[in-house]
Residue, then its C-alpha position, 0 to 999 in steps of 0.5 A: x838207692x844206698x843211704x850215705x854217711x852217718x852224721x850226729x846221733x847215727x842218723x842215716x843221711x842222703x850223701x851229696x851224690x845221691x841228693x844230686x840225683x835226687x833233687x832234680x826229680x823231687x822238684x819236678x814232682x813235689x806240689x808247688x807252694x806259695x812259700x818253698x820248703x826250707x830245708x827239703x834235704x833234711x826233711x827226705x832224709x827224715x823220711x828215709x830215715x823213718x821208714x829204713x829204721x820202721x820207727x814211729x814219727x816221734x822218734x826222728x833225730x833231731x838232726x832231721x829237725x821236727x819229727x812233725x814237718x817230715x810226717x805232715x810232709x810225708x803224709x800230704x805228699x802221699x794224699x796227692x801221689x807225689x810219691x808215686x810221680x817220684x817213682x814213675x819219674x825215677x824209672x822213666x830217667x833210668x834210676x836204679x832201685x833197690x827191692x826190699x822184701x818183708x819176711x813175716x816170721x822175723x815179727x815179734x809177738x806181744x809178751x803176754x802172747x809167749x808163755x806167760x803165766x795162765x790164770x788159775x782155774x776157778x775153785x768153787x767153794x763150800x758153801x757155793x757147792x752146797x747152794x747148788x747141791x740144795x737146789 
């Protein structure tokens, strides 16, 4: 599934064709709660958004609303395998999916791991050398 337009702070949303299509299998596989999920539509989109960019929760837009109603959304979710209900459904109705593939050598290593400056060696002084020799 492509991600849609782009909206206030070139945050990546879900179009109305593609929320169409989705809606229907996130209901029959989202936990039922006492009180339903207000905005449902923003909170996915902050999900997708999430992990399409690789950012940390903090760094949702706020377009998305708070960044902590779309981790706590996520992360409940994932305890009770409504992702994988919604990936078994999508299949079962036909639903195209695209792949992703991770490729290791694009990962950056920490600054301090690429050349930085090595501590010098030890110099013993005099009297240190003295102290041993006398020994």
């Amino acid at each position: 599934m492509a991600l849609g337009r782009l909206c206030e702070g070139a945050a990546v949303v879900l179009t109305d064709e593609q929320w169409a299509v989705l809606e229907p299998l996130v209901e029959a596989c989202r936990p039922h709660a006492k009180v339903p999920p207000s905005n449902l539509r923003r909170t996915i989109s902050a999900i997708i958004w999430r992990h399409t960019n690789g950012a940390k929760w903090r760094a949702v837009p706020e377009a998305f609303g708070p960044w902590w109603m779309a981790a706590q959304t996520f992360i409940r979710w994932s305890r009770l395998g409504v992702w994988e209900r919604l990936l078994a459904v999508a299949q079962a109705r036909g639903v195209e999916l695209g792949m992703a593939f991770l490729d290791g050598t694009s990962i950056r290593a920490h600054q301090k791991a690429a050349g930085a400056a090595k501590k010098p060696t030890l110099r013993r002084s005099g009297a240190q050398v003295r102290r041993l020799a006398v020994l």
